[in-house]
N, C-alpha and C positions, 0 to 999 in steps of 0.2 A: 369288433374290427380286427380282421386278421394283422399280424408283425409280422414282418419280414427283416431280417436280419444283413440282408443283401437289395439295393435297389435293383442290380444288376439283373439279381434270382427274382425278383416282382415282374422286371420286364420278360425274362424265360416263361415264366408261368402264364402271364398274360400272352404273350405269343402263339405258345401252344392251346390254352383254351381257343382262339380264335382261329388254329388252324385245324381243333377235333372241331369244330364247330361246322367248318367250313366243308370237313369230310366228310361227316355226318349229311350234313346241305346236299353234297355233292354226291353220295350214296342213295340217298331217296330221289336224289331227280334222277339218276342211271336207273335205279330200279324200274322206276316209272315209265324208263323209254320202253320202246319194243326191239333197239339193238341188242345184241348178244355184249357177251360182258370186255370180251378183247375191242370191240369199237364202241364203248363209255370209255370204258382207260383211256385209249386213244384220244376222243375228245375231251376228256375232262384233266388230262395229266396236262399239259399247258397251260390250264390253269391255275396248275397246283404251283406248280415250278412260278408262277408269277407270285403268286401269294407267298409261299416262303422267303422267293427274295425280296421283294418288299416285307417282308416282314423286318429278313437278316439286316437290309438299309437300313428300316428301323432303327434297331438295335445300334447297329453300329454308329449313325447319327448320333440316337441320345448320348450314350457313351462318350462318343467323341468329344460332345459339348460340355459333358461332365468334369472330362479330362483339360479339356483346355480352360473351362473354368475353376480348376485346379491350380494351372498352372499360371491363371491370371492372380490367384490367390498369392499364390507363391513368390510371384512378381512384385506384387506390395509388399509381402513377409520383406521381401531382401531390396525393398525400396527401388524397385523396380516403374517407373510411372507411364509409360505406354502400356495401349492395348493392343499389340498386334497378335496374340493369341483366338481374338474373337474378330480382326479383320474382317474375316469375310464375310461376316454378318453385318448389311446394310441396312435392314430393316426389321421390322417388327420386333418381338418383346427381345430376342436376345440383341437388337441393335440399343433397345433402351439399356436393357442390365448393361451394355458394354460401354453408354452413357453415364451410366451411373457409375461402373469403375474407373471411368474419367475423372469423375466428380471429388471419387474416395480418393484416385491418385493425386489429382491437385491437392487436397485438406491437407494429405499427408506429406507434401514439397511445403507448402507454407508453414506449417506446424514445424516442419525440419528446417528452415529458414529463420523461424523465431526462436527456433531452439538454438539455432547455431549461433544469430548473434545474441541470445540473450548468453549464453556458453562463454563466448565470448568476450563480454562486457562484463562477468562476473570475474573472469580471471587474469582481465588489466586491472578492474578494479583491486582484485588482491594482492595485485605485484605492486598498486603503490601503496597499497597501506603500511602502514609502522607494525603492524600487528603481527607477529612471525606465525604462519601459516603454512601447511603442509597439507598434501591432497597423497593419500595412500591406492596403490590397487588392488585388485582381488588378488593377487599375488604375493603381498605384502611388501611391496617397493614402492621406493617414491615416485610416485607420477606424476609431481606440479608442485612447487613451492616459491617462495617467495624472497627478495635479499634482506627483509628483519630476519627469517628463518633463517638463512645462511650467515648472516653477523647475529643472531642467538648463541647456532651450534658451532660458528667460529672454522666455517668450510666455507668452501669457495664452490664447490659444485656438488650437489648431492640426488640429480634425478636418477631413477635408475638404481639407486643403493637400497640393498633391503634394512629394515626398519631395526633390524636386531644391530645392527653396524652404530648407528647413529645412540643407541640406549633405550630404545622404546619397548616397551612392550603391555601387552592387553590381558588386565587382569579383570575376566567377567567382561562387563562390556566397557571398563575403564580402562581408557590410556594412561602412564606413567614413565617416567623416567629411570632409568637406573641408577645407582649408586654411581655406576662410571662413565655417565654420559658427560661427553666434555659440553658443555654451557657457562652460558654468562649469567647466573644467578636461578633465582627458586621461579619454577611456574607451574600452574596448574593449566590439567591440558582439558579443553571441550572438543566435545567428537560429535560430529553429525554424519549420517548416512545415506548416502543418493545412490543415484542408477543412471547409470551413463552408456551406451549401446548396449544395455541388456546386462551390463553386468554392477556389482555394489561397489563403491567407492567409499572412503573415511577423510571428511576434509576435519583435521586437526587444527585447532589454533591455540596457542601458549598465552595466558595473561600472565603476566610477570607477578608474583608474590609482592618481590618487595618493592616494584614499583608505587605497589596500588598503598604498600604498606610505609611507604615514602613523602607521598602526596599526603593521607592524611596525617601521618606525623608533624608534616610541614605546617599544614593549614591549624593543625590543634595549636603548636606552638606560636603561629603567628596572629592567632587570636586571643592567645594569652599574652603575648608582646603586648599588641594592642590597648591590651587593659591594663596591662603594668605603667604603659607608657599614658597614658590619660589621666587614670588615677592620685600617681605618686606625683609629676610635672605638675598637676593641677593643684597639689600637696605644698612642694616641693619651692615651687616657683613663689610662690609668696611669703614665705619663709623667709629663704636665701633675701629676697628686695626688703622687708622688713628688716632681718639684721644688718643689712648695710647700710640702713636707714637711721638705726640704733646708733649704730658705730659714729656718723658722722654728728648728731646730737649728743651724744658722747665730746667726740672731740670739740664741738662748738660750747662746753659745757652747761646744757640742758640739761643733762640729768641729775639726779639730787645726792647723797650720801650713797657710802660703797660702792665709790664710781667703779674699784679695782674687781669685786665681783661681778657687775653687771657687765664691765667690760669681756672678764674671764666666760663667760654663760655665753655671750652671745657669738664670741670667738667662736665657741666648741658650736652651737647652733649651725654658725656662718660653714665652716669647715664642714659637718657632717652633711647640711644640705649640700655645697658645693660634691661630693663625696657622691650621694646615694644622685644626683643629676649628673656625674660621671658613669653611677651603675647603670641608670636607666639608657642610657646614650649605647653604652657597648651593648647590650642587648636589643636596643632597637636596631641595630645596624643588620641584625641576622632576617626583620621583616621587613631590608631593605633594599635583598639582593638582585637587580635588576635583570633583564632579558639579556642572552650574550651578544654581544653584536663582532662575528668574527669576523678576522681579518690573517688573511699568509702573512706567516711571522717563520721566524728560523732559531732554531735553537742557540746559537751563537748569539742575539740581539738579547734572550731572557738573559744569558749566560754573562753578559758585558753589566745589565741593570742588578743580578742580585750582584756582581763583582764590587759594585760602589757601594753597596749598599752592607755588605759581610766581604771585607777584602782575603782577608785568610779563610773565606771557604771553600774546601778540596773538590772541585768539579772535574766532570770524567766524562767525556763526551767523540767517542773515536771521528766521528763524522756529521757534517751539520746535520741534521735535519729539518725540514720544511712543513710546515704544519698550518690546521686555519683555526684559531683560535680567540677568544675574545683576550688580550693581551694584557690589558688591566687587573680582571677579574685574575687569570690565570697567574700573575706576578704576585697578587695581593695573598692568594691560597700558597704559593713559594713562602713567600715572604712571613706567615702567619708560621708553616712545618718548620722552616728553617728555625726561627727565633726558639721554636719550643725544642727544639734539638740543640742549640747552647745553652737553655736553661736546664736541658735532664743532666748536664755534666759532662763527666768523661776524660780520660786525658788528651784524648786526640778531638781533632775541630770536625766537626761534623761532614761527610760527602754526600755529595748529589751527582749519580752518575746517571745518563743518558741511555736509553736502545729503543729497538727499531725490531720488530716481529710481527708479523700477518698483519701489517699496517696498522696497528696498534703501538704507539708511543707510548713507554712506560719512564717516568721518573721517578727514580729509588732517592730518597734522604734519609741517609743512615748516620746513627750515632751510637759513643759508646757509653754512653749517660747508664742512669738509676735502672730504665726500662721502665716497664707499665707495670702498675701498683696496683688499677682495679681495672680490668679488659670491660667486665660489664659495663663501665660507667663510663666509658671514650667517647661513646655520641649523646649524652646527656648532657641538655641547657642546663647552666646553672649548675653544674658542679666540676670541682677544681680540686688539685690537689695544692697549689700553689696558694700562699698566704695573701698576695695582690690581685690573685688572678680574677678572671671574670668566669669561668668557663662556657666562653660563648667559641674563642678562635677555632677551636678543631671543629666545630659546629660550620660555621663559618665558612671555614677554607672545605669540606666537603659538600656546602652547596654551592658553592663555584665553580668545585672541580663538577659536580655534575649538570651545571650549570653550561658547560662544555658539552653535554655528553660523555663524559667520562666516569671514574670511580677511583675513590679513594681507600684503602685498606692501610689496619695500623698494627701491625704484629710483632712479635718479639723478632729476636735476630736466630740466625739458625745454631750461634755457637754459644747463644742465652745471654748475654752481653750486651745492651741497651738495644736500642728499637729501632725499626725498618716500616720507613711511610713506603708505599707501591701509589702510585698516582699513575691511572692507565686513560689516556685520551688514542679517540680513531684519529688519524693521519689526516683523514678531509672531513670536510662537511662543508653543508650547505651554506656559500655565502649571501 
Protein backbone atom coordinates (compact mmCIF):
# COMPACT_ATOMS: atom_id res chain seq x y z
CA UNK A 1 0.00 0.00 0.00
CA UNK A 2 1.25 3.23 -1.25
CA UNK A 3 2.14 6.28 2.00
CA UNK A 4 1.45 9.48 1.50
CA UNK A 5 3.02 11.96 3.49
CA UNK A 6 0.33 14.69 2.79
CA UNK A 7 -3.57 13.91 2.89
CA UNK A 8 -3.82 17.07 1.05
CA UNK A 9 -1.16 15.43 -1.93
CA UNK A 10 -3.40 11.86 -1.78
CA UNK A 11 -6.52 14.06 -2.66
CA UNK A 12 -4.10 15.95 -5.73
CA UNK A 13 -3.24 12.66 -7.09
CA UNK A 14 -6.55 11.23 -6.70
CA UNK A 15 -8.04 14.23 -8.49
CA UNK A 16 -5.83 14.03 -11.31
CA UNK A 17 -6.03 10.36 -11.99
CA UNK A 18 -9.61 10.85 -12.42
CA UNK A 19 -9.34 13.81 -14.54
CA UNK A 20 -6.45 11.83 -17.11
CA UNK A 21 -8.89 9.24 -16.93
CA UNK A 22 -11.70 11.33 -17.99
CA UNK A 23 -9.36 12.82 -20.89
CA UNK A 24 -8.47 9.86 -21.95
CA UNK A 25 -12.75 8.81 -22.04
CA UNK A 26 -13.15 11.98 -23.60
CA UNK A 27 -10.33 11.53 -26.38
CA UNK A 28 -11.60 8.18 -27.72
CA UNK A 29 -15.22 9.28 -27.89
CA UNK A 30 -13.89 12.62 -30.09
CA UNK A 31 -11.91 10.27 -32.09
CA UNK A 32 -14.78 8.24 -32.68
CA UNK A 33 -17.03 11.08 -33.81
CA UNK A 34 -16.87 12.09 -37.48
CA UNK A 35 -16.47 15.93 -36.37
CA UNK A 36 -13.26 17.57 -37.17
CA UNK A 37 -11.23 18.14 -33.98
CA UNK A 38 -12.14 22.17 -33.28
CA UNK A 39 -16.09 20.85 -32.75
CA UNK A 40 -14.93 17.83 -30.11
CA UNK A 41 -13.05 20.62 -28.14
CA UNK A 42 -15.95 22.55 -28.53
CA UNK A 43 -18.37 19.93 -27.13
CA UNK A 44 -16.45 18.31 -24.87
CA UNK A 45 -14.51 21.38 -23.15
CA UNK A 46 -17.76 22.03 -21.01
CA UNK A 47 -17.39 19.20 -19.74
CA UNK A 48 -14.03 19.42 -18.68
CA UNK A 49 -14.51 22.72 -16.98
CA UNK A 50 -17.49 20.79 -14.97
CA UNK A 51 -15.27 18.17 -13.92
CA UNK A 52 -12.31 20.18 -12.62
CA UNK A 53 -14.48 22.26 -10.69
CA UNK A 54 -16.30 19.67 -8.98
CA UNK A 55 -13.32 18.16 -8.62
CA UNK A 56 -11.60 21.69 -7.00
CA UNK A 57 -15.11 21.77 -4.57
CA UNK A 58 -13.93 18.74 -3.84
CA UNK A 59 -10.81 19.51 -2.53
CA UNK A 60 -11.75 22.47 -1.07
CA UNK A 61 -14.75 20.67 0.95
CA UNK A 62 -12.60 18.06 2.38
CA UNK A 63 -10.05 20.36 3.50
CA UNK A 64 -12.29 22.68 4.93
CA UNK A 65 -13.85 20.04 7.19
CA UNK A 66 -10.30 18.97 8.05
CA UNK A 67 -9.64 22.36 9.01
CA UNK A 68 -12.47 23.11 11.03
CA UNK A 69 -12.12 19.75 12.64
CA UNK A 70 -8.94 21.09 13.76
CA UNK A 71 -10.14 23.86 14.95
CA UNK A 72 -12.93 21.96 16.78
CA UNK A 73 -9.88 20.08 18.28
CA UNK A 74 -8.28 23.07 19.44
CA UNK A 75 -11.54 24.28 21.02
CA UNK A 76 -11.22 21.43 23.73
CA UNK A 77 -7.27 21.87 23.92
CA UNK A 78 -8.16 25.39 25.28
CA UNK A 79 -11.53 24.13 26.93
CA UNK A 80 -13.53 25.44 24.55
CA UNK A 81 -17.13 23.29 24.75
CA UNK A 82 -19.36 24.39 21.85
CA UNK A 83 -19.48 23.17 18.35
CA UNK A 84 -19.95 25.88 16.15
CA UNK A 85 -17.09 25.05 14.01
CA UNK A 86 -19.05 22.22 12.36
CA UNK A 87 -22.44 24.15 12.62
CA UNK A 88 -23.46 23.64 9.49
CA UNK A 89 -23.45 20.22 9.25
CA UNK A 90 -27.03 18.94 10.20
CA UNK A 91 -26.86 15.62 9.16
CA UNK A 92 -25.18 12.66 8.29
CA UNK A 93 -21.72 11.24 9.52
CA UNK A 94 -20.11 14.78 10.22
CA UNK A 95 -23.46 15.68 12.10
CA UNK A 96 -22.78 12.51 14.25
CA UNK A 97 -18.67 13.20 14.64
CA UNK A 98 -20.10 16.88 15.65
CA UNK A 99 -22.39 14.67 18.25
CA UNK A 100 -19.82 13.21 19.48
CA UNK A 101 -17.64 16.43 20.13
CA UNK A 102 -20.69 17.31 22.11
CA UNK A 103 -20.32 14.34 24.12
CA UNK A 104 -16.28 14.78 24.52
CA UNK A 105 -16.97 18.60 25.43
CA UNK A 106 -19.56 17.71 28.10
CA UNK A 107 -16.88 14.68 29.79
CA UNK A 108 -14.48 17.41 29.76
CA UNK A 109 -16.90 20.47 31.69
CA UNK A 110 -17.79 17.68 34.31
CA UNK A 111 -14.28 16.35 34.70
CA UNK A 112 -13.29 20.20 35.08
CA UNK A 113 -16.34 20.65 37.61
CA UNK A 114 -14.90 17.78 39.82
CA UNK A 115 -11.67 18.93 39.53
CA UNK A 116 -12.65 22.21 40.54
CA UNK A 117 -14.32 21.31 43.62
CA UNK A 118 -12.46 18.61 44.47
CA UNK A 119 -9.37 21.52 44.02
CA UNK A 120 -11.21 23.20 46.13
CA UNK A 121 -12.01 21.05 49.12
CA UNK A 122 -8.35 20.00 49.19
CA UNK A 123 -7.18 23.54 49.87
CA UNK A 124 -9.83 24.51 52.74
CA UNK A 125 -9.01 21.42 53.94
CA UNK A 126 -5.46 22.50 54.32
CA UNK A 127 -6.03 25.94 55.67
CA UNK A 128 -7.60 24.19 58.59
CA UNK A 129 -5.30 21.76 59.37
CA UNK A 130 -2.43 22.29 62.27
CA UNK A 131 -0.06 20.84 59.81
CA UNK A 132 2.15 23.81 58.39
CA UNK A 133 1.94 23.34 54.60
CA UNK A 134 3.18 25.03 51.64
CA UNK A 135 2.20 24.64 47.87
CA UNK A 136 5.38 25.91 45.59
CA UNK A 137 5.18 26.89 41.56
CA UNK A 138 6.95 26.02 38.73
CA UNK A 139 8.62 29.25 39.40
CA UNK A 140 9.65 28.51 42.65
CA UNK A 141 7.27 30.84 44.71
CA UNK A 142 4.76 30.31 47.06
CA UNK A 143 1.44 29.72 45.47
CA UNK A 144 -0.86 28.49 48.57
CA UNK A 145 0.03 28.03 52.12
CA UNK A 146 -1.52 27.79 55.13
CA UNK A 147 -1.50 29.81 58.95
CA UNK A 148 0.42 26.77 60.94
CA UNK A 149 2.99 27.56 57.85
CA UNK A 150 2.81 31.15 58.66
CA UNK A 151 3.06 30.71 62.74
CA UNK A 152 5.94 28.03 61.68
CA UNK A 153 8.05 30.65 59.77
CA UNK A 154 6.81 33.36 62.07
CA UNK A 155 5.23 35.81 58.84
CA UNK A 156 2.40 37.13 58.45
CA UNK A 157 2.09 36.83 54.55
CA UNK A 158 4.24 34.77 52.44
CA UNK A 159 2.25 33.98 48.80
CA UNK A 160 4.04 35.23 46.09
CA UNK A 161 7.67 35.05 48.01
CA UNK A 162 10.32 33.02 46.35
CA UNK A 163 11.26 29.93 48.28
CA UNK A 164 15.11 31.15 48.66
CA UNK A 165 13.61 34.13 50.91
CA UNK A 166 11.91 32.03 53.35
CA UNK A 167 15.30 29.17 53.64
CA UNK A 168 14.30 26.53 51.63
CA UNK A 169 16.01 24.99 49.23
CA UNK A 170 16.14 21.44 46.92
CA UNK A 171 18.83 19.30 47.35
CA UNK A 172 18.34 16.23 44.58
CA UNK A 173 14.76 15.82 45.06
CA UNK A 174 14.76 16.79 48.83
CA UNK A 175 13.46 19.77 50.41
CA UNK A 176 15.48 21.37 53.58
CA UNK A 177 15.83 24.26 55.50
CA UNK A 178 18.72 26.34 55.85
CA UNK A 179 20.88 27.20 58.59
CA UNK A 180 18.99 30.85 58.58
CA UNK A 181 15.74 30.10 58.08
CA UNK A 182 13.72 31.86 60.81
CA UNK A 183 11.39 28.87 62.41
CA UNK A 184 9.85 27.66 65.42
CA UNK A 185 11.91 24.56 65.99
CA UNK A 186 13.41 21.30 63.94
CA UNK A 187 11.14 19.81 60.88
CA UNK A 188 11.50 17.49 58.47
CA UNK A 189 9.94 18.48 55.03
CA UNK A 190 7.72 15.76 52.75
CA UNK A 191 7.29 16.84 49.06
CA UNK A 192 4.79 15.55 46.86
CA UNK A 193 4.31 16.51 43.04
CA UNK A 194 1.05 17.27 40.98
CA UNK A 195 0.04 19.07 37.85
CA UNK A 196 -2.24 21.65 37.99
CA UNK A 197 -3.34 23.50 34.31
CA UNK A 198 -0.55 21.73 32.77
CA UNK A 199 2.10 22.79 34.73
CA UNK A 200 4.13 20.82 38.03
CA UNK A 201 3.44 22.04 41.48
CA UNK A 202 5.40 20.99 45.12
CA UNK A 203 2.93 20.78 48.03
CA UNK A 204 5.48 20.67 51.04
CA UNK A 205 4.43 19.84 54.49
CA UNK A 206 6.83 20.38 57.76
CA UNK A 207 6.38 17.43 60.64
CA UNK A 208 7.87 18.99 63.50
CA UNK A 209 10.94 16.86 64.91
CA UNK A 210 10.48 17.66 68.24
CA UNK A 211 6.92 17.54 68.42
CA UNK A 212 6.78 13.95 67.37
CA UNK A 213 10.06 13.77 69.77
CA UNK A 214 7.83 15.30 72.67
CA UNK A 215 4.96 13.08 72.53
CA UNK A 216 6.93 10.10 72.83
CA UNK A 217 9.13 11.25 75.57
CA UNK A 218 5.88 12.24 77.40
CA UNK A 219 4.11 8.87 76.94
CA UNK A 220 7.65 6.78 77.93
CA UNK A 221 7.85 8.81 81.04
CA UNK A 222 4.24 8.55 81.89
CA UNK A 223 4.26 4.89 81.64
CA UNK A 224 7.12 4.61 83.72
CA UNK A 225 5.18 7.09 86.46
CA UNK A 226 2.60 4.63 86.14
CA UNK A 227 4.70 1.86 87.31
CA UNK A 228 6.55 3.58 89.87
CA UNK A 229 3.44 4.78 91.29
CA UNK A 230 1.64 1.06 91.47
CA UNK A 231 4.41 -0.79 92.53
CA UNK A 232 6.13 1.24 95.40
CA UNK A 233 2.18 2.74 96.83
CA UNK A 234 1.36 -0.84 96.73
CA UNK A 235 5.00 -1.30 98.74
CA UNK A 236 4.82 1.49 100.50
CA UNK A 237 1.34 1.80 101.79
CA UNK A 238 1.32 -1.06 104.09
CA UNK A 239 4.35 -0.36 105.51
CA UNK A 240 3.80 3.18 106.73
CA UNK A 241 -0.19 1.38 108.27
CA UNK A 242 1.80 -1.32 109.90
CA UNK A 243 4.42 0.92 111.63
CA UNK A 244 1.80 3.06 112.96
CA UNK A 245 0.16 0.08 114.07
CA UNK A 246 3.53 -0.89 115.98
CA UNK A 247 3.74 2.46 117.41
CA UNK A 248 0.52 2.57 119.05
CA UNK A 249 1.06 -1.26 120.60
CA UNK A 250 4.10 0.25 121.61
CA UNK A 251 2.66 2.83 123.51
CA UNK A 252 -0.27 0.47 124.84
CA UNK A 253 2.69 -1.66 126.08
CA UNK A 254 2.19 -4.73 124.08
CA UNK A 255 5.38 -5.20 123.09
CA UNK A 256 8.10 -7.15 125.10
CA UNK A 257 11.84 -6.30 126.11
CA UNK A 258 13.90 -3.37 124.00
CA UNK A 259 10.99 -1.43 123.83
CA UNK A 260 13.63 1.66 123.07
CA UNK A 261 15.05 -0.28 119.91
CA UNK A 262 11.84 -1.37 118.47
CA UNK A 263 10.53 1.77 119.11
CA UNK A 264 13.94 3.46 117.22
CA UNK A 265 13.46 0.80 114.04
CA UNK A 266 10.17 1.38 113.44
CA UNK A 267 10.55 5.43 113.79
CA UNK A 268 13.08 5.23 110.88
CA UNK A 269 10.61 2.67 108.98
CA UNK A 270 7.53 5.15 109.70
CA UNK A 271 9.66 8.26 108.53
CA UNK A 272 11.35 6.65 105.42
CA UNK A 273 7.96 5.19 104.11
CA UNK A 274 6.17 8.51 104.85
CA UNK A 275 9.48 9.97 102.84
CA UNK A 276 9.60 7.66 99.55
CA UNK A 277 5.04 8.22 99.49
CA UNK A 278 6.23 11.88 99.42
CA UNK A 279 8.82 10.81 96.27
CA UNK A 280 6.19 9.01 94.60
CA UNK A 281 3.48 11.79 94.93
CA UNK A 282 5.74 14.59 93.24
CA UNK A 283 6.37 12.47 90.35
CA UNK A 284 3.02 11.28 89.90
CA UNK A 285 1.87 14.90 89.56
CA UNK A 286 3.91 15.18 86.05
CA UNK A 287 1.29 12.11 84.62
CA UNK A 288 -1.16 14.41 85.88
CA UNK A 289 -1.02 17.38 83.92
CA UNK A 290 -4.42 17.92 82.61
CA UNK A 291 -6.07 19.51 79.37
CA UNK A 292 -5.74 23.57 79.32
CA UNK A 293 -8.88 25.12 79.74
CA UNK A 294 -8.27 28.97 78.71
CA UNK A 295 -9.61 31.76 79.68
CA UNK A 296 -8.60 36.08 78.79
CA UNK A 297 -6.57 36.76 81.81
CA UNK A 298 -4.17 40.13 81.89
CA UNK A 299 -0.85 40.22 82.77
CA UNK A 300 -1.51 42.58 85.73
CA UNK A 301 -3.99 39.83 87.54
CA UNK A 302 -0.65 36.92 87.32
CA UNK A 303 1.32 39.97 88.32
CA UNK A 304 -0.87 40.86 91.65
CA UNK A 305 -0.95 36.45 92.43
CA UNK A 306 2.88 35.87 92.23
CA UNK A 307 3.17 39.63 94.39
CA UNK A 308 1.49 37.60 97.45
CA UNK A 309 3.07 34.97 96.95
CA UNK A 310 7.23 36.36 96.41
CA UNK A 311 6.51 39.95 97.82
CA UNK A 312 10.13 41.40 96.87
CA UNK A 313 9.92 39.97 93.37
CA UNK A 314 11.39 42.59 90.78
CA UNK A 315 8.51 42.61 88.02
CA UNK A 316 8.82 44.67 84.83
CA UNK A 317 5.91 45.00 82.91
CA UNK A 318 5.72 48.47 80.64
CA UNK A 319 1.93 47.78 79.63
CA UNK A 320 -0.77 45.23 80.56
CA UNK A 321 -1.14 42.84 78.32
CA UNK A 322 -4.19 40.64 77.47
CA UNK A 323 -3.86 37.18 76.84
CA UNK A 324 -6.05 33.58 76.79
CA UNK A 325 -4.52 31.30 78.92
CA UNK A 326 -5.21 28.45 81.20
CA UNK A 327 -4.49 30.61 84.36
CA UNK A 328 -3.86 27.92 86.93
CA UNK A 329 -1.64 25.71 85.08
CA UNK A 330 0.27 29.01 83.82
CA UNK A 331 0.78 30.52 87.59
CA UNK A 332 1.82 27.05 88.91
CA UNK A 333 4.90 26.83 85.86
CA UNK A 334 5.59 30.91 87.32
CA UNK A 335 5.52 29.79 90.51
CA UNK A 336 7.67 26.25 90.04
CA UNK A 337 10.81 29.07 87.69
CA UNK A 338 10.34 31.56 90.15
CA UNK A 339 11.12 29.32 93.44
CA UNK A 340 14.17 27.66 91.51
CA UNK A 341 15.41 31.22 90.83
CA UNK A 342 15.78 32.05 94.80
CA UNK A 343 17.19 28.85 95.42
CA UNK A 344 20.26 29.27 92.46
CA UNK A 345 21.29 32.44 94.93
CA UNK A 346 22.61 35.60 93.88
CA UNK A 347 22.71 38.98 95.47
CA UNK A 348 19.93 40.59 93.92
CA UNK A 349 16.07 39.00 94.00
CA UNK A 350 15.24 37.46 90.99
CA UNK A 351 13.13 39.60 87.91
CA UNK A 352 10.37 38.77 85.62
CA UNK A 353 9.88 41.18 83.09
CA UNK A 354 7.02 41.21 80.53
CA UNK A 355 7.01 41.85 76.21
CA UNK A 356 4.92 41.81 73.58
CA UNK A 357 6.37 41.00 69.70
CA UNK A 358 4.41 39.44 66.62
CA UNK A 359 1.81 38.46 69.06
CA UNK A 360 3.83 36.28 70.87
CA UNK A 361 4.02 36.99 74.82
CA UNK A 362 7.51 36.26 76.09
CA UNK A 363 8.14 36.06 80.09
CA UNK A 364 11.82 36.46 81.00
CA UNK A 365 12.76 35.17 84.86
CA UNK A 366 16.12 36.15 85.45
CA UNK A 367 18.48 35.55 88.07
CA UNK A 368 21.80 36.21 89.41
CA UNK A 369 22.38 32.77 91.18
CA UNK A 370 25.20 29.63 90.55
CA UNK A 371 23.75 29.22 86.79
CA UNK A 372 23.39 25.78 85.11
CA UNK A 373 25.68 23.15 86.32
CA UNK A 374 24.73 20.43 83.76
CA UNK A 375 22.58 21.97 80.49
CA UNK A 376 22.18 18.24 79.27
CA UNK A 377 20.31 17.14 82.29
CA UNK A 378 17.55 20.43 82.48
CA UNK A 379 14.69 18.21 81.21
CA UNK A 380 15.56 14.90 82.85
CA UNK A 381 12.86 13.22 85.39
CA UNK A 382 14.48 12.41 88.20
CA UNK A 383 17.50 14.18 88.39
CA UNK A 384 18.43 17.33 90.54
CA UNK A 385 21.09 19.09 91.66
CA UNK A 386 19.49 19.98 94.89
CA UNK A 387 19.91 17.68 98.11
CA UNK A 388 15.76 17.77 98.78
CA UNK A 389 14.85 18.26 95.45
CA UNK A 390 12.69 15.85 93.41
CA UNK A 391 13.63 16.79 89.87
CA UNK A 392 10.33 16.63 88.64
CA UNK A 393 9.56 20.95 88.75
CA UNK A 394 11.25 22.05 85.56
CA UNK A 395 9.87 18.94 84.02
CA UNK A 396 6.67 19.99 85.24
CA UNK A 397 6.38 23.71 84.57
CA UNK A 398 7.56 23.01 80.71
CA UNK A 399 4.55 20.73 80.21
CA UNK A 400 2.25 23.43 81.29
CA UNK A 401 4.01 25.88 79.54
CA UNK A 402 3.31 23.90 76.50
CA UNK A 403 0.26 22.83 77.77
CA UNK A 404 -0.66 26.52 76.62
CA UNK A 405 0.86 26.21 73.43
CA UNK A 406 3.71 27.77 74.30
CA UNK A 407 7.74 27.02 74.94
CA UNK A 408 9.90 27.01 77.53
CA UNK A 409 13.93 27.64 77.19
CA UNK A 410 16.48 27.74 80.03
CA UNK A 411 19.96 29.32 79.19
CA UNK A 412 22.76 30.95 80.65
CA UNK A 413 22.51 34.93 80.81
CA UNK A 414 24.30 36.85 78.12
CA UNK A 415 27.02 38.50 80.73
CA UNK A 416 27.58 34.49 82.17
CA UNK A 417 25.95 35.33 85.50
CA UNK A 418 23.12 33.01 86.53
CA UNK A 419 20.36 31.99 84.29
CA UNK A 420 17.46 33.36 81.98
CA UNK A 421 14.09 31.20 81.79
CA UNK A 422 12.27 32.62 78.06
CA UNK A 423 8.73 31.39 78.51
CA UNK A 424 6.99 32.25 74.91
CA UNK A 425 2.96 31.88 74.77
CA UNK A 426 0.79 33.17 71.27
CA UNK A 427 -1.25 36.12 72.44
CA UNK A 428 -4.83 34.21 71.54
CA UNK A 429 -6.07 30.90 71.24
CA UNK A 430 -8.82 29.01 70.83
CA UNK A 431 -11.36 29.44 73.68
Amino acid sequence: MARFHSFERYLIIAGLAVFFVLVIMGSLLAYSWTFDWFTSVTLLMPFFIVVVWALLRCYQRIVDLIERIGLQLDGLQYQETNSWHLAQYTSGRVASLKADFNQVAQTIVDKKREHSQTEAFVFEFVTMLDLPIVIIDPYQHVYFTNQACLKTLKLTQIEGVDVKTLGLYQDNTEWKFAERASKTGRYQISNHSFWRAGRSYELLAFFSIEEQLRVNEQQVWQRLIRVINHEVRNSLTPICSMSQSLLQMKAKGQLGEKDDLACDMLQVIEKRALNLLDFVASYSAFSQVGTAQPKQVSSELINQRLKAIYPDLDISCHATVYFSVDIGQLEQALINLIKNAYEAGGQTVPQLKWSLSANTIEVDIIDQGIGIQNPDNLFVPFYTTKQQGAGIGLVISRELIRNQGGHLVVAANSDGLGTRVNVRLPQSRGL
